[in-house]
N, C-alpha and C positions, 0 to 999 in steps of 0.2 A: 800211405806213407812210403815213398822210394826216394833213398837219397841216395849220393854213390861220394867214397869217399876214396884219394889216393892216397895211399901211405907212404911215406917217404916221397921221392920223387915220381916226377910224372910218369906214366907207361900205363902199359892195358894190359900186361901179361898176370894172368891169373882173373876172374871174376866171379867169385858165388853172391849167394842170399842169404842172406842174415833175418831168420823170422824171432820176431819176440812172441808168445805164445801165454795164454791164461785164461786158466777155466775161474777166475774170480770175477762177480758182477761189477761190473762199470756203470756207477762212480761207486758205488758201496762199498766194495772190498779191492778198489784199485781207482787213482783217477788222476794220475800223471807217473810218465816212468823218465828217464835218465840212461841215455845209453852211449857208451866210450866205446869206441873202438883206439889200438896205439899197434904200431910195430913191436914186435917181440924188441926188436934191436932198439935200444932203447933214445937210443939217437935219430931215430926214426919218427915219421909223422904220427899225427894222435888227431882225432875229433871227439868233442863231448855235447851234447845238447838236451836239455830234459825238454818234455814235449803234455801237454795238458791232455789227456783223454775224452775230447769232448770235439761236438762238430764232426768234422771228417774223419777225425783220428778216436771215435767214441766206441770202440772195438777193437778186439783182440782175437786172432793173430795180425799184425804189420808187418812188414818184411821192407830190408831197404837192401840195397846193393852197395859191394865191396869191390873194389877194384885195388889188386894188389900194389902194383907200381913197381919199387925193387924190392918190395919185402918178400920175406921166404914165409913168415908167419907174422898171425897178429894177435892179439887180445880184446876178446869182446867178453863188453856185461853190460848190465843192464839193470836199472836200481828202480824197484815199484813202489808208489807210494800211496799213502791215505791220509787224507785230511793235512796234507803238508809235511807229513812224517813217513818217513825208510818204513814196510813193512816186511818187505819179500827182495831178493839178489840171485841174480843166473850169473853164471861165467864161465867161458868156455876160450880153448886158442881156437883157429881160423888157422890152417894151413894152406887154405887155396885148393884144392884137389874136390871138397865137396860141399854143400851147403849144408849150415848153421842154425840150429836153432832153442835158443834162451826159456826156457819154462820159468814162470811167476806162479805155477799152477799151487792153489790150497791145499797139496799134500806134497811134502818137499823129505821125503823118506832120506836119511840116512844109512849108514853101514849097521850091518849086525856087526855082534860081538861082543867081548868084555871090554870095558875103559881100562887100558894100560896105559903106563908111563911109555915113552919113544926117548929112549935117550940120554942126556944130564941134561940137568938145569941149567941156566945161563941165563945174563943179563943181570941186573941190581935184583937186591934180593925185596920181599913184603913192597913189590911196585901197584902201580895203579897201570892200569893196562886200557888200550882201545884199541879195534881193528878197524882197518880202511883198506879199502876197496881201490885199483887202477890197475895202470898199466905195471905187468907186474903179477896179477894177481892180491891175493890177499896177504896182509900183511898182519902183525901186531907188533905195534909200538907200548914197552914199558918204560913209566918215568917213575923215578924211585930217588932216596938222597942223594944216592952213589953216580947220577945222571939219567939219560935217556938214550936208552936203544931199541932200534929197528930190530926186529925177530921175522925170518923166515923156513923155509926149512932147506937143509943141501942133503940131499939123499936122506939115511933115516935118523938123522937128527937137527938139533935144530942150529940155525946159524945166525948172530948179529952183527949189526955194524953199527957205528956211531949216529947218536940221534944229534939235533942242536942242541944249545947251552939248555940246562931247566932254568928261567927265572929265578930269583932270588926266593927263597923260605921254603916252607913243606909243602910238596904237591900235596892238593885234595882232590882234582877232578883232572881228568881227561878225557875229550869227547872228538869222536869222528863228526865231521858235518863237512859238505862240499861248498864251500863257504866262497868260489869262486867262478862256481858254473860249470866247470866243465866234468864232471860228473864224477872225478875220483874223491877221495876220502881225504879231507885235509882236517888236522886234529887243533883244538883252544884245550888250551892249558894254565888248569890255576895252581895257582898254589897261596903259601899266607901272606903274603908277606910282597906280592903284587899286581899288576892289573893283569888281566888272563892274556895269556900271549898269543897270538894266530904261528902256526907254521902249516907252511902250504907244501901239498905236496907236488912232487914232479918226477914221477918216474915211482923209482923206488926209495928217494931220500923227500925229505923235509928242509924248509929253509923258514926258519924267523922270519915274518915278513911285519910284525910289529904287534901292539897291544890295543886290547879294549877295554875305554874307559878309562878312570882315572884312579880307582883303588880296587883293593882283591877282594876275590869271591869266593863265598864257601861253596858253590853250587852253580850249574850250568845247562841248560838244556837247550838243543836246534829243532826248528821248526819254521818252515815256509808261513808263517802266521797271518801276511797280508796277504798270500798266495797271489807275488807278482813273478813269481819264479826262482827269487833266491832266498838262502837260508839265513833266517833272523835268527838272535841269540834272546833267551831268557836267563839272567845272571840273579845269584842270591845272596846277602848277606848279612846278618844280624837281623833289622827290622826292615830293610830295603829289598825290595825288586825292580828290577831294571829289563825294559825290552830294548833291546839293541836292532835297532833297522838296518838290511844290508843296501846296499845302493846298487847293486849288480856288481861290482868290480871286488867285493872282499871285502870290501872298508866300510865300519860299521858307530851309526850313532845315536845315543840315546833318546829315546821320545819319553820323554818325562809324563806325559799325560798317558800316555797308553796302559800303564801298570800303574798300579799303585799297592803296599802293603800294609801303609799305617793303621793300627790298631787291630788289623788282624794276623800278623806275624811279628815276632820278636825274637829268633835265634834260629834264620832260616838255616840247613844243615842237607837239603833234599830239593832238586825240582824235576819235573816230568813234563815232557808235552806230548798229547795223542788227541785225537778225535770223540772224545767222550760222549757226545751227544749226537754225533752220525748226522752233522750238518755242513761238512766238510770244512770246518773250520778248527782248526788243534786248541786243544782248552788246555788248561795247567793246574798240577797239584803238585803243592808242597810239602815238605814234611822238615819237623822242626827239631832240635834237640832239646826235648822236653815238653815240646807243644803239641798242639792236637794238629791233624794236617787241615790243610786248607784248600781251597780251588775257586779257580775261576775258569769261566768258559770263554770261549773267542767271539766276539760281539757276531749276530750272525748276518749284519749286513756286511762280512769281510772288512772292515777297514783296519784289522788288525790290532783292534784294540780288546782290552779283557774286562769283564763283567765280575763281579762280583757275585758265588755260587755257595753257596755256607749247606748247602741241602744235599750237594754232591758228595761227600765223605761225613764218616761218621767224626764225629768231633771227642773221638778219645785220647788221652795226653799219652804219646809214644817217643821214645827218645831214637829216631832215623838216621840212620847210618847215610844206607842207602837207598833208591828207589830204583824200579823201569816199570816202564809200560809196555806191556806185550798182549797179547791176545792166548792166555793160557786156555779157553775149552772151546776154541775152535768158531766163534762166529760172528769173525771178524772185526769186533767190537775190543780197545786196547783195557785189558783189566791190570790192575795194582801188586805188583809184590813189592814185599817190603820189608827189609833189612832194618833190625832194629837191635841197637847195641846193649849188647847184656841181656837181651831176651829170646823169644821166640820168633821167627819170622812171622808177616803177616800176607793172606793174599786176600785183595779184596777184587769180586766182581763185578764187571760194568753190568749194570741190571738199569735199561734204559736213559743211560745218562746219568745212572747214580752208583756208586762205588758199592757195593754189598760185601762184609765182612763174612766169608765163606770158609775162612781159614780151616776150621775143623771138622768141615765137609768134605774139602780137595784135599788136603795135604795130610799123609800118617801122621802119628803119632808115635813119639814126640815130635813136635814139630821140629823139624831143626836149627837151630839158633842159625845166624849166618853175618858174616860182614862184608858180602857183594853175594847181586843172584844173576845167573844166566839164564834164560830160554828161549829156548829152538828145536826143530827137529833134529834129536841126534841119535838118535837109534833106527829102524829100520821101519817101524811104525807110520802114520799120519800126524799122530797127537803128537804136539809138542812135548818136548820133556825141560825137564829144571836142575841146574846145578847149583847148590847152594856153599860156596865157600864159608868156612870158619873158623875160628881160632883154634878149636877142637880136630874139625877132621872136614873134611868138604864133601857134602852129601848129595847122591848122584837120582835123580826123582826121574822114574819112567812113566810117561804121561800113558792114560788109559782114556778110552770113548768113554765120553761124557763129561772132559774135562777134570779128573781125578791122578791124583800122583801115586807112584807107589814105591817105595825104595830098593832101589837097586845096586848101590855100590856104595863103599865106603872108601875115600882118598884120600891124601895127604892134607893138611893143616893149609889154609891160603886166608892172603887177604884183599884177593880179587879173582876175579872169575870171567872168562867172554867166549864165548863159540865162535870160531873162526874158520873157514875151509885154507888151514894154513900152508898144506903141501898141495892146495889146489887139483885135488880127484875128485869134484863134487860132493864131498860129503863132510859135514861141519866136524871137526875137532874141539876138545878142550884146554883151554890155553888157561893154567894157574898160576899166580901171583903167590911163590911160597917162599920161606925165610931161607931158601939156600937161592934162590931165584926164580926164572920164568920155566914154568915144566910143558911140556906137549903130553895131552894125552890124546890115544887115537884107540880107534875100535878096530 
């Protein structure tokens, strides 16, 4: 892999190498990455292109070349994936003086220290929060009644500017997905009251660039599902699921025969998509308000359509907040947490393409109630760790070898939770959604 890219205008002053790097097996625990390079100066050139890890490109490290142009500096990342879905994110600036190089590596250590607060809160208060990735660095956008705003940081607190309009009625969901190719984070957005909006990003703003479908959704999940390169949409609501096909440009639409929910959902409230079954195709689970959850698997001749799986979760009646799929004990396979309103969380493990209800194996006791979970490496550890937001107090789970939580902090009350590298020093933060508004915490 050697490409060379100029940033800004033509010129040859400056050239290093940009290596992407990962000690994860290819295609197992990686098998397509996404890499942007843009000008610090934000009026400056940008490349983004995701690339499939197979053939030529079936190995890691790659390396391609940078040729500065007039830029002084630039922004490189780089987005790993699995079975169609974001796993693993490097990002570093490019000054031109030396060569670069992006780790995807299975141990993604953060900062020691205690989780404190950085600052005051800002932004709408009790928001729905998503982070996205570009030129820029990382971001997090909160949409809440009061509007949407962009969050970054300016020295050691944190700073907003104006997001777009929110749609008409109460946000429920907001989701990062690169919904346009070029490898930054562009967010859909639902709310009740109408069809989920796209805003694309550019830089470091958002712009409304129109809606999906024709009425609103409780629920939203991205995922490359035909694996022709772009990001398809799975939407939820009441008895209906809907797969949205991208056509490579952003603009997305229904294939009715590809999903279907009749008879086995009626108040969908939750959707996920991950790799369940290590066939490189993204399977789906729901989770309902009041229902048992559901799945289906991604058909494995890739054509992007979904099967019918009733053996993959256990079928007990849980009233879901929220879900993610993450890979909480390390072996590379996306396991289940699960946010459930008025109760106890639940995490359930992939045990061969089947969800395993482990909860009071991995996670202390009491389990902590929660209404959004994060996790990532944010301690200084390998093992992923878990933030579990709640109405009570948001509780802070240090992951242990062997895929075990143990608790380690107790924070402020939130009704949302994301791990963000928001002042971009390589090391994840926590970003909470709390009733005076968006809080940073940092170690």
């Amino acid at each position: 892999m050697r490409w060379s890219l100029v940033v800004a205008l033509v010129g040859c002053s400056g050239e290093v190498t940009l290596s992407i790097e990962s000690d994860r097996p290819i295609p197992r625990g990686l098998d397509a990455i996404c890499v942007g390079i843009a000008d610090t100066d934000l009026a400056g050139g940008a490349f983004g292109r995701a690339y499939r890890l197979e053939g030529a490109l079936a190995t890691l490290p790659q390396t391609l070349r940078i040729e500065a142009g007039d830029a002084d500096a630039a922004w490189a990342w780089v987005r790993g994936d699995r079975g169609g879905v974001p796993v693993v994110h490097a990002a570093s600036v490019v000054d031109f003086t030396a060569d670069v190089s992006l780790g995807l590596g299975l141990c993604q250590p953060g900062a020691g220290g205690v989780p404190m607060a950085a600052g005051e809160a800002m932004g709408p208060p009790s928001a729905r929060l998503a982070v996205s990735q570009g030129a820029g660095g990382q971001l997090v956008v909160a949409v809440g009644g009061a509007g949407a705003v962009v969050i970054d940081v300016a020295g050691e607190t944190l700073s907003v500017a104006d997001g777009p309009l929110v749609p008409p009625g109460d946000p429920v969901a907001i989701l990062a997905a690169d919904v346009d190719g070029d490898c930054d984070d562009d967010l859909i957005v639902a709310t009740t009251s109408s069809p989920p909006a796209v805003w694309r990003r550019d830089g470091v703003t958002f712009t409304d660039v129109g809606r999906i479908g024709d009425g609103a959704a409780a629920a939203v999940a991205a995922a490359d599902v035909d694996r022709d390169g772009d990001v398809d949409l799975v939407t939820g609501s009441g008895g209906t699921l809907t797969l949205f096909r991208n056509d490579a440009s952003g603009a997305f639409a229904a294939d009715p025969g590809a999903l279907g929910g009749a008879g086995r959902v009626t108040a969908v409230s939750a959707v996920a998509l991950g790799d369940l079954d290590g066939d490189g195709h993204p399977d789906l689970v729901v989770g309902q308000a009041g229902g048992p959850l559901a799945a289906w698997l991604g058909e494995p001749a890739g054509t992007g359509s979904f099967l019918d799986a009733e053996a993959v979760v256990p079928a007990v009646m849980l009233d879901v907040e929220r879900m993610v799929l993450a890979d909480a004990d390390g072996d590379l396979d996306p396991d289940l947490a699960v946010a459930v309103r008025g109760g106890a969380s639940r995490l359930y493990i992939d045990r061969e393409g089947r969800l395993e209800d482990q909860t009071f194996v991995r996670l202390p006791r009491p389990v902590p109630p929660a209404s959004a979970i994060a996790i990532g490496a944010w301690d200084a550890g390998c093992a992923v760790d878990g933030v579990f937001a709640g109405a009570a107090s948001t509780v802070v789970l240090r992951g242990q070898d062997g895929g075990t939580f143990a608790s380690e902090a107790s924070l402020e009350p939130a009704s949302d939770v994301v791990l963000a590298d928001l002042d971009d020093d390589g090391d994840l933060d926590a970003v909470l959604a709390t009733g005076e508004g968006v809080r940073w915490i940092a170690r």
